[in-house]
PASEKE-642011 format. One record per residue (C-alpha): residue number from 1; z, y, x; residue in one letter; chain. Coordinates in nm, 4 decimals, always signed. Example, Ala and Ser with C-alpha at 12.3 -4.5 7.8 and 13.67 -1.06 7.14 Angstrom:
2
NODE   pos         pz         py         px   code   unit
NODE     1    +0.7800    -0.4500    +1.2300      A      A
NODE     2    +0.7140    -0.1060    +1.3670      S      A
***
This chain:
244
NODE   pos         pz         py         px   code   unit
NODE     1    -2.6742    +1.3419    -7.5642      X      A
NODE     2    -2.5224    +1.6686    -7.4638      X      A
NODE     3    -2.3990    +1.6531    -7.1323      X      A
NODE     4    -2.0377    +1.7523    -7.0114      X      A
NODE     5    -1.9239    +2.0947    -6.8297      X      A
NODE     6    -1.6997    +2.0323    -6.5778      X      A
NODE     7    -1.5374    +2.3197    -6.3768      X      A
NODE     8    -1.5009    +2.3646    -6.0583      X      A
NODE     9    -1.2341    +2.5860    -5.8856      X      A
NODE    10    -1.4009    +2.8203    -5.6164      X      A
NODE    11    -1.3178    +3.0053    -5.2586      X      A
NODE    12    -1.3090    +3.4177    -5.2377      X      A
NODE    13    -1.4010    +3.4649    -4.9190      X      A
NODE    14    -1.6162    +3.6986    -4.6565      X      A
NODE    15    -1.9235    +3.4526    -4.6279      X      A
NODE    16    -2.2659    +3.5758    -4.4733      X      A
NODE    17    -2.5737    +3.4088    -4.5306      X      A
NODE    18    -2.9753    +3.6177    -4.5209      X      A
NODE    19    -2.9193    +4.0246    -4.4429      X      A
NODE    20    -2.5260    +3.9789    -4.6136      X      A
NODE    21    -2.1827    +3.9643    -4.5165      X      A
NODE    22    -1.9768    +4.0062    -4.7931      X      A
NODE    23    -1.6912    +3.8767    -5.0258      X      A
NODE    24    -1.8281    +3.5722    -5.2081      X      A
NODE    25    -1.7151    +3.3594    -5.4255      X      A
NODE    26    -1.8496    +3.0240    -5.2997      X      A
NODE    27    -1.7618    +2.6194    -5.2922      X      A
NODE    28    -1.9214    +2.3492    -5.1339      X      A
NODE    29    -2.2217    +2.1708    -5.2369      X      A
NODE    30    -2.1297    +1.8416    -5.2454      X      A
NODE    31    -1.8760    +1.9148    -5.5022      X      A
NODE    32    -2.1684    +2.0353    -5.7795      X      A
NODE    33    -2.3554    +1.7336    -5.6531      X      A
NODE    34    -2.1049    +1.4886    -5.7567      X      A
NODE    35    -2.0601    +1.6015    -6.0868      X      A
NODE    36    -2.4028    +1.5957    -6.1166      X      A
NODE    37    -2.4914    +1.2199    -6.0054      X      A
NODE    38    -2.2280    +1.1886    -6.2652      X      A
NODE    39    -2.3843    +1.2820    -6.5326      X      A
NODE    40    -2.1903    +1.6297    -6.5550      X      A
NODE    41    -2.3105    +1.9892    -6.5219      X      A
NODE    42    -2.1400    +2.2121    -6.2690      X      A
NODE    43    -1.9756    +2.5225    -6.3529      X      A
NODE    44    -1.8135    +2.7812    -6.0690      X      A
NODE    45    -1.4794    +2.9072    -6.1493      X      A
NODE    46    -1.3924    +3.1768    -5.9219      X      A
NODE    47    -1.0869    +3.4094    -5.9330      X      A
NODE    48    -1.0128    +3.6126    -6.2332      X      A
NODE    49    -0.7670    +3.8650    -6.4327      X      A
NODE    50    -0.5988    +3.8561    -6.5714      X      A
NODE    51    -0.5292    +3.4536    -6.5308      X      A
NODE    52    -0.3147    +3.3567    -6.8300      X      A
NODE    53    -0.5532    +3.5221    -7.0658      X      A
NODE    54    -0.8745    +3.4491    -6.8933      X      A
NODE    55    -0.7777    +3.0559    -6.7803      X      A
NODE    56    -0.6970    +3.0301    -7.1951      X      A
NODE    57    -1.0119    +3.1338    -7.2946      X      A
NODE    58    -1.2755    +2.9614    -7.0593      X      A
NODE    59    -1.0855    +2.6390    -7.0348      X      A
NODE    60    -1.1352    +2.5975    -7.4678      X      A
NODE    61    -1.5087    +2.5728    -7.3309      X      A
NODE    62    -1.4765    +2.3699    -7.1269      X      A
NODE    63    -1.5037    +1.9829    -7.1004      X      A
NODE    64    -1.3430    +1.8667    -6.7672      X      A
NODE    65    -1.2143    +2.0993    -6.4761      X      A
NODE    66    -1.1836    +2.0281    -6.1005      X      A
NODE    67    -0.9167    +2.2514    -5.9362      X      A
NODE    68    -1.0834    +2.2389    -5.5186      X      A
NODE    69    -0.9483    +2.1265    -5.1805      X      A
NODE    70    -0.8816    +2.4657    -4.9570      X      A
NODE    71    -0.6021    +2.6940    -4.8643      X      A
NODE    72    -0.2670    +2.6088    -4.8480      X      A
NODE    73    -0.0414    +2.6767    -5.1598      X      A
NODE    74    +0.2111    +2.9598    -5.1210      X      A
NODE    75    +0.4950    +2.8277    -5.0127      X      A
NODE    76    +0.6782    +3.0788    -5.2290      X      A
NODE    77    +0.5065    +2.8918    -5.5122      X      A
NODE    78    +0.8024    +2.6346    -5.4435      X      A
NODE    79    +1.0999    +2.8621    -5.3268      X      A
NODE    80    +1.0253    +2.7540    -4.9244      X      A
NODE    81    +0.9826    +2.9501    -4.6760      X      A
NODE    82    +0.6538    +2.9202    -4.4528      X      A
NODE    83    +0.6279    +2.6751    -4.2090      X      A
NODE    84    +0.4786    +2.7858    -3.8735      X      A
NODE    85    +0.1574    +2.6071    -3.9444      X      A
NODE    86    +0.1294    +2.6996    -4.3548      X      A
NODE    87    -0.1151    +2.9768    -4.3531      X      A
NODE    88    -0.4118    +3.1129    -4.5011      X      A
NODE    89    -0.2264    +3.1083    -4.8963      X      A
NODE    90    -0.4005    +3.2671    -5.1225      X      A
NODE    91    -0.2002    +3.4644    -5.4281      X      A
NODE    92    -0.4635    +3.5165    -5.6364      X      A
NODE    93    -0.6347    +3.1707    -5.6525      X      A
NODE    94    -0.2450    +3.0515    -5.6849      X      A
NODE    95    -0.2106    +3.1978    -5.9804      X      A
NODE    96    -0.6079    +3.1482    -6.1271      X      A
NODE    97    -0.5741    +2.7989    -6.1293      X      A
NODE    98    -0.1792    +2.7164    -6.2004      X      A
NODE    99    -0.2998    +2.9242    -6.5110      X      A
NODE   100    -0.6275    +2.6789    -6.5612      X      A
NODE   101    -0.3979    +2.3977    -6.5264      X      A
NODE   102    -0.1249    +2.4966    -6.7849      X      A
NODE   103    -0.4565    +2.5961    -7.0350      X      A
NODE   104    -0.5754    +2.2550    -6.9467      X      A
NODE   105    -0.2615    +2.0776    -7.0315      X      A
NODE   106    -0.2826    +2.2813    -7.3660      X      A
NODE   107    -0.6020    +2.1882    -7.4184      X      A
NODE   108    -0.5868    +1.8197    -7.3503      X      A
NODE   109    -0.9221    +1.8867    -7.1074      X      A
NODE   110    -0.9443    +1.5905    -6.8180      X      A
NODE   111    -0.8298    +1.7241    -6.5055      X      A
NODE   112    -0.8775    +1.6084    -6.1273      X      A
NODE   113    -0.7039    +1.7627    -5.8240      X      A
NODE   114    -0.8587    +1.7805    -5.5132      X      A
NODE   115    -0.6673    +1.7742    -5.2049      X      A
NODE   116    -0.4728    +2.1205    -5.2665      X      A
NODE   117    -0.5658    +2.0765    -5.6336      X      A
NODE   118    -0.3516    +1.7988    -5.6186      X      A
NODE   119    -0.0757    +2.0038    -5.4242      X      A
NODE   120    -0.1164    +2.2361    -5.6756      X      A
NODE   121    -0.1013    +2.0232    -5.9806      X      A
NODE   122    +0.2350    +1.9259    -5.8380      X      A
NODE   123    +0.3872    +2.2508    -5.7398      X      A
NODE   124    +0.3150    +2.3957    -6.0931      X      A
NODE   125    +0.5082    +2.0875    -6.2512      X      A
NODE   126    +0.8259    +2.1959    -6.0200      X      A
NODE   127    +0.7342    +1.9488    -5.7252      X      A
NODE   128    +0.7642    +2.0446    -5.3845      X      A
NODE   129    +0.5055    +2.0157    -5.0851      X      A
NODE   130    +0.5941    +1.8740    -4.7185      X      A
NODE   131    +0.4489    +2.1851    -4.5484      X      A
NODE   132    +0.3350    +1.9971    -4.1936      X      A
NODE   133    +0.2931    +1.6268    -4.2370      X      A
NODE   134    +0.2579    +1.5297    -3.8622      X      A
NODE   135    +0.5567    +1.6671    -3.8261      X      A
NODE   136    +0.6864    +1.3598    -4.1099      X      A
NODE   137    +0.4421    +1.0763    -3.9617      X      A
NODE   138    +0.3943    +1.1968    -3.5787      X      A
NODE   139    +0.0310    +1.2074    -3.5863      X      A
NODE   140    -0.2554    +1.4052    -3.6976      X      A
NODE   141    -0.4843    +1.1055    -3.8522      X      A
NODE   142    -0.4638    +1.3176    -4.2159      X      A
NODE   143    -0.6348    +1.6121    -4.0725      X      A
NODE   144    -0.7891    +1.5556    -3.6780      X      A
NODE   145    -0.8693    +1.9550    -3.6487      X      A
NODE   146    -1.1631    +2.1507    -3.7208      X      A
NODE   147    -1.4490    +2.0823    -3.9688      X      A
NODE   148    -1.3564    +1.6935    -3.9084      X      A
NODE   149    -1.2195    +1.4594    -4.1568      X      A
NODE   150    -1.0048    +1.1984    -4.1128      X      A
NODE   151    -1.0687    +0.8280    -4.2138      X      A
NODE   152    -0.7489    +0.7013    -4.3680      X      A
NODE   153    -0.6818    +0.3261    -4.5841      X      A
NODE   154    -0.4998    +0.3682    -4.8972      X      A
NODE   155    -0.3330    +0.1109    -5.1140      X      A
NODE   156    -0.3816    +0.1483    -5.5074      X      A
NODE   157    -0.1313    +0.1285    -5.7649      X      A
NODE   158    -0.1772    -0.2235    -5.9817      X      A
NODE   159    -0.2380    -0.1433    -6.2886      X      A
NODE   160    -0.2900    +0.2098    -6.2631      X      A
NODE   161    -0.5554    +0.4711    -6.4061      X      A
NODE   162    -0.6954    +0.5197    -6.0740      X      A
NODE   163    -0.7141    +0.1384    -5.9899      X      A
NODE   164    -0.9890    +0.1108    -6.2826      X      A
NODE   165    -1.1568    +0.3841    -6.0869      X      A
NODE   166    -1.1783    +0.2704    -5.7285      X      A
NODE   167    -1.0142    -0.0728    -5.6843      X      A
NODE   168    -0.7104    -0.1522    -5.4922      X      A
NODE   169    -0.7552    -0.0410    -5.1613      X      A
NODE   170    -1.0379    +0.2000    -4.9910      X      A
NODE   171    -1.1303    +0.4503    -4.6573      X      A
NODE   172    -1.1155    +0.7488    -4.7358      X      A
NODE   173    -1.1948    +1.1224    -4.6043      X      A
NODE   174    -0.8836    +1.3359    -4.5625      X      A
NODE   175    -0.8446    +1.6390    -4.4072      X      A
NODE   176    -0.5138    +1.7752    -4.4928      X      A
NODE   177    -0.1833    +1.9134    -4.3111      X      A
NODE   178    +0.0154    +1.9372    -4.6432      X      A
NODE   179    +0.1044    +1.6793    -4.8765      X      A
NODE   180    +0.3303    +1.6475    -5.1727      X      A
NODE   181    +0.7293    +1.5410    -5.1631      X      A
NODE   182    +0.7723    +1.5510    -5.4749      X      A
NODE   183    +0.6024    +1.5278    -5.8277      X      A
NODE   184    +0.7741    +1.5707    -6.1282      X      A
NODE   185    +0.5910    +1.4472    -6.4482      X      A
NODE   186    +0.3167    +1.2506    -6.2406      X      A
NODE   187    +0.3088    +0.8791    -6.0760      X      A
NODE   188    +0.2810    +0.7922    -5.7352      X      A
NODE   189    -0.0308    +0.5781    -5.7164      X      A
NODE   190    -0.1877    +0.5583    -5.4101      X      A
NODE   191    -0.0422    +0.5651    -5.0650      X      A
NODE   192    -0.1191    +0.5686    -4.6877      X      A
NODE   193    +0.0129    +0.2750    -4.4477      X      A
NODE   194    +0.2118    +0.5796    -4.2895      X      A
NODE   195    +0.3738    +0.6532    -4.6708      X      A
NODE   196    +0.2026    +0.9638    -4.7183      X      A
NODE   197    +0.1121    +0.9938    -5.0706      X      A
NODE   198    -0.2568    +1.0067    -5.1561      X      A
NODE   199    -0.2551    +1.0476    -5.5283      X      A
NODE   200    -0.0818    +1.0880    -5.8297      X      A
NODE   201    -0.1493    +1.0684    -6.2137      X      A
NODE   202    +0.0134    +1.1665    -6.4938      X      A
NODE   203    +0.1021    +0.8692    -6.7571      X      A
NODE   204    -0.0856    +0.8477    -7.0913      X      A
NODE   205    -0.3538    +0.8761    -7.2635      X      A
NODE   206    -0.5219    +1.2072    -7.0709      X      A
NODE   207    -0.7148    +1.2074    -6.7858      X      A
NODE   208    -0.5202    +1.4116    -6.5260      X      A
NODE   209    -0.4969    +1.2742    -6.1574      X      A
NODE   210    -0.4770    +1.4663    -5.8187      X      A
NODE   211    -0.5934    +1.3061    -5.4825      X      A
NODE   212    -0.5241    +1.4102    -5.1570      X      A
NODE   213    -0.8700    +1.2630    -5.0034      X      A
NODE   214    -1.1689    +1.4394    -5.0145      X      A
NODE   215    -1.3870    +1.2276    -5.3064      X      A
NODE   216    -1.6571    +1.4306    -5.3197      X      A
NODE   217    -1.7618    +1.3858    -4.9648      X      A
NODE   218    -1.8433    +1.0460    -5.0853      X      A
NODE   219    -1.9684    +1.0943    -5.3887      X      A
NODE   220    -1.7028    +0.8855    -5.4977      X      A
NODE   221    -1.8510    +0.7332    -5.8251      X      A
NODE   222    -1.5400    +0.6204    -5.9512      X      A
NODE   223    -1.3125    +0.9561    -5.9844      X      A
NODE   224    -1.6117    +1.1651    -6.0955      X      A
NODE   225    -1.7570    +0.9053    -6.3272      X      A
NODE   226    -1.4294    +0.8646    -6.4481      X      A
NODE   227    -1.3844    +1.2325    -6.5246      X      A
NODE   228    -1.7168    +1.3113    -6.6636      X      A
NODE   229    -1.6647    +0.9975    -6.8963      X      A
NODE   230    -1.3638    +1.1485    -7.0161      X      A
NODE   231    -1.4646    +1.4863    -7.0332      X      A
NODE   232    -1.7239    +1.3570    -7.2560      X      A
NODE   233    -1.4759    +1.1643    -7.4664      X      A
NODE   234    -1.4761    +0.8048    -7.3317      X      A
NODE   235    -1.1479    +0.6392    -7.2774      X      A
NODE   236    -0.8498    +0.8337    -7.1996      X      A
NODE   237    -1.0310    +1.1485    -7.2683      X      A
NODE   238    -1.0353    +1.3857    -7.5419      X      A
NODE   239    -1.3140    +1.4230    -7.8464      X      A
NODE   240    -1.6402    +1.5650    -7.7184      X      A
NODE   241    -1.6194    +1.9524    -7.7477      X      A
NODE   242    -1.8191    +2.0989    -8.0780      X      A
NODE   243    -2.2162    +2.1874    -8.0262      X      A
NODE   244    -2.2318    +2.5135    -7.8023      X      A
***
C-alpha cells in the first residue's frame, strides 16, 4: 500500500551546524518523526514564489499538509497593530502558507495546524489573534520562557472530530504567547481551565483542525494517525491521490 505524503511547513532561518552558518530552511525532527510512526512520509515545505502559484501546484501532490508551530503571525495579517511582545513575524512564510491553506481548502487535502498553524488557519478565515495571552489570563503557564514548554489540561469537545482522536481531556505541551479570539468558519473544541482556546476544527466531512499544543512533542498518535488516515482516504478524508 502506497504510503501518504504529508507536508510539513518549514523555518528560513540563519542556522549553523559542521563548518556553516547560513540561511536554512530547517524544522524540527520530531515533527518528520511523527508522521512517520504514523505511517506517513515527510515532506519539507519551505518558503517559495511566487505563493499562490507555487502553493497550487505542490499542494495537488500532495496528500495531507502540516502548516508548523513558530513565529508569530503578522499582526497586519489581521488589521492590529503590534503588541509590545508580538515579534519575530515573518512576511514571507505569512503569505507561503495562507496560500497552502487556501490550495488546501481547494483541494479538499487534510489539514492540521500547529500552534501558529492554527493561528494562522484562523487569521486567513478573517479571525483575529489575542496578541499576549498573559496579559488575558495573568500568567505565563501557556508559554514559561525559553526552550521550555508548558504542561497545560484541556477539556475536549463531546462529540467532536478531535474527541475520536484523543479522548476528552489530556496534558499537553504548549508553548505559546498568542492565541486565537476569534475563528470564523471553525469550532471551538478544546479549551484550557483558564478559557484559552486550544483547538479548533472546521465542521464536515474534511479533515482540517488547528491545535494550539505542541502534538508532535508527544508523538501524539491520535492527531497524526488521524491525519495520515485521512490523507490516505480513511474517514473524513479525501480519495487516495492517483499512482505517482
Amino acid at each position: 500500500m502506497t504510503r501518504p505524503v504529508i507536508g510539513l511547513t518549514a523555518y528560513r532561518e540563519q542556522a549553523r551546524w559542521g563548518v556553516w552558518d547560513t540561511r536554512a530552511d530547517l524544522l524540527p525532527t520530531v515533527y518528520s518523526w511523527a508522521v512517520e510512526e504514523t505511517g506517513g512520509i515527510p515532506v519539507l515545505l519551505p518558503t517559495t514564489t511566487p505563493a499562490r502559484e507555487a502553493a497550487s501546484e505542490l499542494v495537488a501532490r500532495l496528500d495531507g499538509l502540516v502548516v508548523s508551530g513558530g513565529a508569530d503571525v503578522s499582526p497586519a495579517r489581521y488589521q492590529e497593530q503590534p503588541h509590545e511582545r508580538t515579534t519575530g513575524w515573518r512576511d514571507d512564510r505569512d503569505e507561503w502558507e495562507l496560500a497552502l491553506l487556501d490550495a488546501a481548502e481547494e483541494h479538499g487535502t487534510p489539514t492540521l495546524g500547529v500552534c501558529r498553524g492554527m493561528q494562522l488557519m484562523a487569521v486567513g478565515a478573517g479571525g483575529k489573534l489575542d496578541q499576549h495571552v498573559p496579559d488575558v489570563v495573568n500568567h505565563h503557564d501557556h508559554n514559561p520562557g525559553g526552550d521550555k514548554f508548558g504542561d497545560v489540561s484541556v477539556q475536549v469537545e463531546a462529540g467532536s472530530r478531535l474527541e475520536t482522536l484523543v479522548g476528552a481531556r489530556l496534558d499537553v505541551h504548549c508553548h505559546h504567547h498568542q492565541a486565537v479570539a476569534s475563528h470564523p468558519g471553525y469550532r471551538a473544541v478544546a479549551r484550557a481551565e483558564d478559557g484559552t482556546l486550544e483547538a479548533m476544527e472546521l465542521p464536515g466531512e474534511r479533515f482540517c483542525l488547528g491545535v494550539q499544543w505542541h502534538p508532535e512533542m508527544a508523538v501524539d498518535a491520535g492527531l497524526f494517525t488521524g491525519l495520515v488516515r485521512a490523507a490516505a482516504g480513511g474517514p473524513g478524508g479525501r480519495p487516495p491521490a492517483a499512482p505517482r
